[in-house]
N, C-alpha and C positions, 0 to 999 in steps of 0.2 A: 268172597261175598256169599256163597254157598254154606259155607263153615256158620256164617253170623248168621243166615236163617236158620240155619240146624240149632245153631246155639239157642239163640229168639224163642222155640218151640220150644225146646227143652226147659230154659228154663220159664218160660209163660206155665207151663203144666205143670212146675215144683213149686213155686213160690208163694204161702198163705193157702195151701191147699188148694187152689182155684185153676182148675183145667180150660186149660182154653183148647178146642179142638181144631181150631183155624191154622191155617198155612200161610205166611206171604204168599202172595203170588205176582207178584208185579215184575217187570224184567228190568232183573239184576244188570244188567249190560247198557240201562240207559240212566240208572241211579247215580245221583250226585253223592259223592261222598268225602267226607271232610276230612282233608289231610293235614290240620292246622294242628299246632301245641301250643296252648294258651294255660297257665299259671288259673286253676280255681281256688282260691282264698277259702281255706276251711274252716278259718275263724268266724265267718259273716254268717252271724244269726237271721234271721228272720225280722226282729224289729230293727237290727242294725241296716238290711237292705231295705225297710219303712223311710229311714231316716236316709237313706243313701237318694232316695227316689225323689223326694222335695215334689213339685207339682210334674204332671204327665200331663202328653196333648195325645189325641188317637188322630191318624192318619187315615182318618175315615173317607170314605165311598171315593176309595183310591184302588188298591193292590186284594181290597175286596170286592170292587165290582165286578159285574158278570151282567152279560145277557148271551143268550147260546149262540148266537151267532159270532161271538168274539172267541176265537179258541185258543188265541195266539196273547202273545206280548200289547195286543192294544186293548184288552180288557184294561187295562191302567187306568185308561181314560175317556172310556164308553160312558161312565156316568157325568162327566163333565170339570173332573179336579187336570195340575196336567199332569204330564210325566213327573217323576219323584227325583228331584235333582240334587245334588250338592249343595247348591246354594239356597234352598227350602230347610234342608236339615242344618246348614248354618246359621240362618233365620232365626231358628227355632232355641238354638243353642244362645246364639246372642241375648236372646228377651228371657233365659233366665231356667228355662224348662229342663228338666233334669233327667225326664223318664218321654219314652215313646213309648206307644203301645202301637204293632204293626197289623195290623186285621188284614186276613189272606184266606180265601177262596177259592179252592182247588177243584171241586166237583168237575169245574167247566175247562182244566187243564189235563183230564186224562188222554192219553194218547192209544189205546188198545182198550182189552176187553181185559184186561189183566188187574185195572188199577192203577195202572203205569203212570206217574205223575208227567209230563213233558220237562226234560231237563232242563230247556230256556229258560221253562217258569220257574223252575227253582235257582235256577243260575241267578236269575235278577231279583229274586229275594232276596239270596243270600247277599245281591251286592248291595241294597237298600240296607237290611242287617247292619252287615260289615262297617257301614261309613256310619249308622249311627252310632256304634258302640265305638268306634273308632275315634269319633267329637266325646265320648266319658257319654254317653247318655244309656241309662239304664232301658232294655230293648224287652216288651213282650211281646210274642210270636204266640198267632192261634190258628185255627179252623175256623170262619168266621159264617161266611153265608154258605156251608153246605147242610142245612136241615133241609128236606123235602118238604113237599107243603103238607100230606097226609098220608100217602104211602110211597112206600121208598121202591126205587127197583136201580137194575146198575147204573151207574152214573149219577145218580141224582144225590148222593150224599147219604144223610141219614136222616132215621126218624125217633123220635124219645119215648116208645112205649115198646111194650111187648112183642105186640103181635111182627113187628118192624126190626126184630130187633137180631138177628140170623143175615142178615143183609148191608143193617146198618151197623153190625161187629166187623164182617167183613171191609166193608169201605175203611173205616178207624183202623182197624190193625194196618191196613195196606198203607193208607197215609201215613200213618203218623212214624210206620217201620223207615217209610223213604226220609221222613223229615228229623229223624235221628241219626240215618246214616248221613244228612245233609248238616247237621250242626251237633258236632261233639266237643270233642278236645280241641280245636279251634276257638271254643267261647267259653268265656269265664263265668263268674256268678253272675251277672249284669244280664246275662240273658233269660226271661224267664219262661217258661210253657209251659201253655194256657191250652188245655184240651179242647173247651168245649167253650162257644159263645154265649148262647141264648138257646140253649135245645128246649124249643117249645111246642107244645100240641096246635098248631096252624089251626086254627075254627074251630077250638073247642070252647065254650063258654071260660074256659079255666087255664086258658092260654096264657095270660098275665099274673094272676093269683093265684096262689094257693088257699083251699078250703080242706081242711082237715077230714081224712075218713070219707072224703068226694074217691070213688073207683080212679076214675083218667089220672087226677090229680095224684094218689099213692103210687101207683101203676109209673107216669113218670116218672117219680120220686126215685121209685129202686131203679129202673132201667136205666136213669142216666145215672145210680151210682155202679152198676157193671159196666158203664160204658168207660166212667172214670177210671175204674178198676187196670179195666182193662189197657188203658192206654198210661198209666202210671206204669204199668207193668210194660209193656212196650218200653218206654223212656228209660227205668232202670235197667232193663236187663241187655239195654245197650253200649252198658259199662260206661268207662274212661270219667270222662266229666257229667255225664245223665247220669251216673248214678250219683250224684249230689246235686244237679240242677235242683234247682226252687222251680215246683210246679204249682201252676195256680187251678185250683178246682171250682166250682160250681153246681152249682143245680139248675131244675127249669125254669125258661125266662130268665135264668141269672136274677131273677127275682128276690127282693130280702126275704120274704114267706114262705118261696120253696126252698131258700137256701137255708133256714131255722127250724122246718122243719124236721117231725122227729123223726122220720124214717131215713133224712139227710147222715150218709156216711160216709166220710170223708172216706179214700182207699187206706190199708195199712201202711204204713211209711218208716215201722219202727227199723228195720234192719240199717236205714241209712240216715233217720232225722233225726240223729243226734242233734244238731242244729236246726232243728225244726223248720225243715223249708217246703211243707206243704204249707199252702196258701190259700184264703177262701174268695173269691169276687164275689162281687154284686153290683149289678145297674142300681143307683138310684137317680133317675130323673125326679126328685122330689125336693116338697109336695109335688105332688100331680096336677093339681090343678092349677100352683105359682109357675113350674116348671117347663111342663109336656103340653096343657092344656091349651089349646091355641084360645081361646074364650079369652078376646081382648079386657073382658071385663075384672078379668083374676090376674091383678097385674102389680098388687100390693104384698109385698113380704112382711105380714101381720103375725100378730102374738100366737095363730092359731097356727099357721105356716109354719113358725119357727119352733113350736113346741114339737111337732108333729120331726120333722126335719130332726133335731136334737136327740129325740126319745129312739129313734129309728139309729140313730148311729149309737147309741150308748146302748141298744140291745144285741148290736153285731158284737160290741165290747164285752157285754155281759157274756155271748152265748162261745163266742171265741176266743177275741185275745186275749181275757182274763185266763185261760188254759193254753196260752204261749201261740198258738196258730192266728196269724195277722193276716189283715182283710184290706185288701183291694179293692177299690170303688174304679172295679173298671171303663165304667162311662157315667158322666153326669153332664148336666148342663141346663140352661133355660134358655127357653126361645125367648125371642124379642118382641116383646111387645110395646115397646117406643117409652119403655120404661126403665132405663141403665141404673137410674139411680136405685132403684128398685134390687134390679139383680146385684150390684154391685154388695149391697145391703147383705141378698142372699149370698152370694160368694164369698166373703169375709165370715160369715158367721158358718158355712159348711164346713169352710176350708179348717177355720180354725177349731173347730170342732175335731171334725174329723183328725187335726193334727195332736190334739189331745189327749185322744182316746189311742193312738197311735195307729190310725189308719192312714193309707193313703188316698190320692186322688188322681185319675185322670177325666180329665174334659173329651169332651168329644167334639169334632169340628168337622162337618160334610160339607164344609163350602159351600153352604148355602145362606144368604141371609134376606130372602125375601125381596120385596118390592110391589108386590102384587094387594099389598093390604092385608095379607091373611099371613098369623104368626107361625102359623104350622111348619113346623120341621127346620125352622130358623136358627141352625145351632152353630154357624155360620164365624171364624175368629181370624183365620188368617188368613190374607190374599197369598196365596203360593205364589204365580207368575211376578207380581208386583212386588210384593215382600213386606207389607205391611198390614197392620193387625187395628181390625175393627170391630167393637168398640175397641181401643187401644188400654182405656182406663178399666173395664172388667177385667183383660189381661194382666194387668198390672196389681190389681185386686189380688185375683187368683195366685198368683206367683209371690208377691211381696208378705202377703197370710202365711205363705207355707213356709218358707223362710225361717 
């Protein structure tokens, strides 16, 4: 274990000229590490794993929640989804689904002052992992809710600007060293990692968008691409099968406008992308106001929606996979606004879009769908304990389009 942090530095400090001055420091003696040999397919390009993916669900405000008082194994289900069973990810595989996206949350799993991830929690990731890749289902793994809300200090994760940014290096190297030595040569191409979720400025006016030549908004821009950097360089140079994983990158807010913007630089990738497996995400809850808007009155998918929708994916096309690097739509969705026929509408023409242009798509689903009258945060698709999926016909939408 000793040997791979030496190694880890050494080559973090060679590679693309780029020094990193940081040390693991987490204890090596409570690190999960992955003793599996699993066959990775060097053949599989980048739009052939597009094509491999078919529709995703995200296993949202599950294995990502947190409140601090949960330090253990029942953060699973503090936000209200239940435990992540077998017969949830059978579920899932039945109706057609072909990709998981697993959102994880670690800030609230350290055990020391070290970094030290708690190996429970990494134990029962990797067995959530394990059983989806194990049903054929294409598995992404991230960092999901460790951004701080404005400034960062230990434990708290990180933050996406400058001045945050000696603290929130620190945290990323430690994580993501643990979560390399926690899934190697045990997992094939199928598994992909996702650095970074949504690294956004918490209460800046520019939290959500990007405005060109705005200070905060540039300022994010470069820091979360050293942060990409830096954690691409983690994953490679922890050999065996990370040095060909497909990593998925992003920018702030996972946003399309920070992610097209021109300061956005993907990390270098050339020593290993022959098969071009850096990857780009992006949230689009869009339109905004058909989508995300809880405003019962914006409930129609019109000619202006759809244009908007369209144009927004045929520019991820233009700015990326026309130059071979394919774009993941890491979470979309629309809330409910007692309008199916509506979304349905929008899901058919996203999906098939987005299949065209050869993107992919996952939905997001927080198990929530309302009751109260108010459409907010309604993104709500499968009953987990139950096993059934409502509305049943968007589902079907969604999966029968990508097809």
């Amino acid at each position: 274990m000793k040997a791979y942090l030496l190694l880890l530095l050494i080559s973090l400090s060679l590679q693309d000229n780029f020094a990193v001055s940081l040390t693991p420091s987490f204890d090596t003696g409570k690190a999960v590490r992955d003793t599996g040999s699993t066959y990775f397919d060097d053949s599989i390009e980048g739009k052939t794993l597009v094509q491999q993916m078919g529709f995703g669900w995200n296993l949202g405000n599950t294995l990502d929640a947190y409140e601090e008082r949960y330090q253990g194994l029942e953060s699973e289900t503090c936000w209200g989804n239940p435990t992540t069973s077998t017969k949830i990810i059978d579920g899932l595989v039945a109706k057609g689904f072909k990709t998981i996206r697993v959102p994880v949350t670690w800030h609230n799993h350290l055990v020391d002052s070290r970094y030290t991830i708690d190996p429970n929690w990494m134990r029962r990731v990797k067995n959530v992992v394990d059983y989806c890749l194990g049903k054929g289902l294409v598995v992404i793994l991230n960092t999901h809710h460790d951004q701080a809300d404005n400034w960062v200090s230990y434990g708290k994760g990180y933050y996406p600007n400058s001045n945050n940014k000696a603290e929130s290096e620190r945290y990323l190297l430690n994580v993501w060293s643990q979560i390399v030595l926690a899934f190697n040569n045990g997992y094939g191409h199928k598994l992909i990692f996702e650095p970074l979720n949504e690294p956004r400025l918490k209460g800046d006016s520019h939290e959500w968008w990007y405005a060109q030549g705005d200070g905060n908004c540039e300022d994010c821009v470069r820091t979360v691409n050293e942060y990409n950097r830096l954690i691409h360089q983690v994953i490679r140079s922890s050999g065996g099968n990370n040095a060909k994983r497909f990593i998925l990158f992003t920018s702030c807010a996972a946003n399309p406008g920070y992610v097209q913007s021109p300061n956005m630089v993907l990390p270098d990738d050339s020593r290993y992308n022959w098969r071009k497996r850096v990857l780009v995400s992006v949230h689009m809850y869009t339109p905004y106001d058909f989508a995300m808007n809880p405003d019962m009155s914006k409930s129609v998918f019109n000619d202006g929606f759809k244009n908007e929708l369209g144009q927004g994916l045929q520019d991820l096309y233009n700015k990326f996979v026309t130059k071979g690097i394919h774009v993941i739509v890491g979470e979309m969705g629309a809330v409910n606004k007692n309008n199916l026929n509506e979304r349905i509408r929008w899901a058919q023409f996203y999906v098939q879009k987005a299949k065209s242009l050869g993107i992919a798509c996952v939905v997001w689903d927080n198990g929530q769908w309302g009751g109260n009258g108010s459409a907010e945060e309604t993104f709500g698709l499968y009953h987990r304990s139950q096993g059934y999926w409502e509305p049943d016909d968007l589902v079907k939408a969604f999966i029968n389009t990508a097809r």
